[in-house]
Structures are given as C-alpha cells and as structure tokens.
N, C-alpha and C positions, 0 to 999 in steps of 0.2 A: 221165367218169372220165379223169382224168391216168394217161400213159401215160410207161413210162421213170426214169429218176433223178433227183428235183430236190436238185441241191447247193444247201444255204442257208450262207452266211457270217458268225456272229453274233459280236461281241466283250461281254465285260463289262458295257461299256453299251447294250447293245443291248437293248432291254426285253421284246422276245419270249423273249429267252433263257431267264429262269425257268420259262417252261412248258415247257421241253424236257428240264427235270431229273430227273422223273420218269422219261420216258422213255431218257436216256440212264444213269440208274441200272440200267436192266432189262439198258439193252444190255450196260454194263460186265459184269456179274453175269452174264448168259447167256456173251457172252465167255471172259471168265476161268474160269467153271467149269467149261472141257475143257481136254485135256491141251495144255500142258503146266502149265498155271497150278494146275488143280485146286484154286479158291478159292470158297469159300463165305461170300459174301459177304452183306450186308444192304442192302436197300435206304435204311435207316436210315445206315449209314455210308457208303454212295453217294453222299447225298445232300449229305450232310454232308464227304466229300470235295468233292464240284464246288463247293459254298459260294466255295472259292477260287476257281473263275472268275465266280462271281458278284461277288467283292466286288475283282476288279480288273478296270479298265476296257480294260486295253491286252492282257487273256486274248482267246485266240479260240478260236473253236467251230464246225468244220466239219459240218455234219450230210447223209449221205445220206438220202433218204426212198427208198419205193417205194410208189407208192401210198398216200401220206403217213406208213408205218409207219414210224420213224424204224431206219434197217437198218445204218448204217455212222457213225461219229463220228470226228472227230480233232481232238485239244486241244494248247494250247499259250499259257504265260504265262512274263512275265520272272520268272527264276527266282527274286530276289529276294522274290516274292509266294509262295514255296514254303513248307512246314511246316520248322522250323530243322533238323530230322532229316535232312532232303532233299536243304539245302544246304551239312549239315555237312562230307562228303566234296569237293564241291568246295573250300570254304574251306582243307580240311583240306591241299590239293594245291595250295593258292598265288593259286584263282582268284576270283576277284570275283564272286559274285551278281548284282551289277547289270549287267554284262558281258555274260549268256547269256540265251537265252532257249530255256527248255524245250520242245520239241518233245513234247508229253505222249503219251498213248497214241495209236494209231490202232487203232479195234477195224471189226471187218465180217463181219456174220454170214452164215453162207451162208443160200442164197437161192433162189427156183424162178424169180426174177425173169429174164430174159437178160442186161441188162442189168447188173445185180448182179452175175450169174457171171464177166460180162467183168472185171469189175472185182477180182473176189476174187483171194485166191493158192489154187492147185489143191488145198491139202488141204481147206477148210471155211473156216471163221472165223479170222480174222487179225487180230494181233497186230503193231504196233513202235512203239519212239520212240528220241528221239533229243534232242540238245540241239546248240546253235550260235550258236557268237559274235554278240551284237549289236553288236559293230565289227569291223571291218577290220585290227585290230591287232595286227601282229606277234604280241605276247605273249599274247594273248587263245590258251589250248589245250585244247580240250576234247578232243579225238581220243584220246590215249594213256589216257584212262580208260576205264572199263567200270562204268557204276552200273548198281546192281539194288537193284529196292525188291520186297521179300518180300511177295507180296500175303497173305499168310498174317496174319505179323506186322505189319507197316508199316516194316520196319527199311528203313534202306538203307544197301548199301555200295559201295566204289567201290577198284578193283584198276587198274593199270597194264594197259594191250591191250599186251604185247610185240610186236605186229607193228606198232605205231607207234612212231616215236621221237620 
C-alpha cells in the first residue's frame, strides 16, 4: 500500500484524464456543498462542467490522491476555452480572452490523512482561484477585478477590487 500524497499532473490531452472525471465531480460537490458555497450540485452537471477540460488540450488538472482516493484537485485552462458567460465580464473590462489564463478552482477536502492535514488551510476543506496574464504585457490587467461565478446559478460577475489600481 502507497503511503503519503501522490500529485498527478494531467492536461487535456492527457488520456488518463477522463477517468478522473467522475471522481473529481464528487470532489467539486462534496466541496462546495459546505459553507460558504452551499451548493447542491449534480454530478450530471459536474461532469458536464469539466467536459471543458477535456475538450482543451492546453487545460490542466492537478489531482491529489491518498491512498489513491482522489482528495484534492486544482484546474486551470486558457480562458478563451471558457463558457461565453465566463468571459463576458473580462471582455466587458477591455481584456482579451486569449491573454489569460484561468487559474480554475482549487478544492481539498479534509482528511485523517497527515499528510493531507499539512497541506489543507485550518478550517476543513478549501477553496480558491484565481486568473493570470499569459504575457508579460504591460496592458495585460487582471488584478483590479474581482469575478465571481454563483455556484448556485452559473452567472458570473466581475466588480473593480478598489484596493488595486
């Protein structure tokens, strides 16, 4: 029996990927459905979310295991492979889709694992994302926004961060 965390690395094309969809549908869903999320999700429409990292090649898909239970995931694809709802707010702010690249969720469930515990944040199961320039380019800005997609609805909006300029 393996012992500890194994991090696996999978992108789009990576063809182990699709078995892992099932299980990181459960993980989203266990996830999200504590506070602050409070989302009652389907594994149906899990699935059918991640679909987009399957059908882009340049998506990636961090998976923790323990014990091969798959316990911790963090995703991310060029945003331009986003649902048009997703990237309307950045469009809507001047910036280019092809530009950024989404830093998707990071989820991580708590654990009895030690290993796992090191890794978590102190309340339980965690949550973040994030998004970040695919260039170098002066005008490339993501910082002064603040999106949020309502795991409720699916809407997403996106507000100035006043503590950026």
């Amino acid at each position: 029996m393996a012992t500890g965390i194994d991090i696996r690395i999978l992108t789009g094309s990576t063809p182990g990927l699709a078995a892992h969809v099932p299980d990181l549908a459960r993980l989203r869903i266990t996830v999200f459905r504590e506070f602050p999320y409070l989302y009652d999700g389907t594994t149906a429409y899990e699935e059918k979310y991640l679909q987009t990292y399957l059908d882009c090649p340049e998506s990636v898909v961090i998976l923790a295991l323990d014990q091969g239970q798959v316990i911790g995931a963090s995703t991310g694809l060029p945003l331009e492979f986003e649902t048009p709802e997703f990237k309307q707010p950045f469009t809507s702010a001047g910036l280019a889709p092809a530009s950024i690249f989404y830093c998707g969720e990071s989820v991580l469930l708590a654990s009895s694992s030690t290993d796992a515990k090191a890794m978590r944040a102190p309340s339980g199961a965690s949550t973040a994302w994030c998004c970040a320039p695919l260039t170098a380019q002066p005008t490339t800005r993501v910082g002064p926004l603040i999106i949020s997609r309502s795991m409720r609805s699916g809407s997403v909006s996106a507000i100035r961060n006043p503590r950026i300029s």
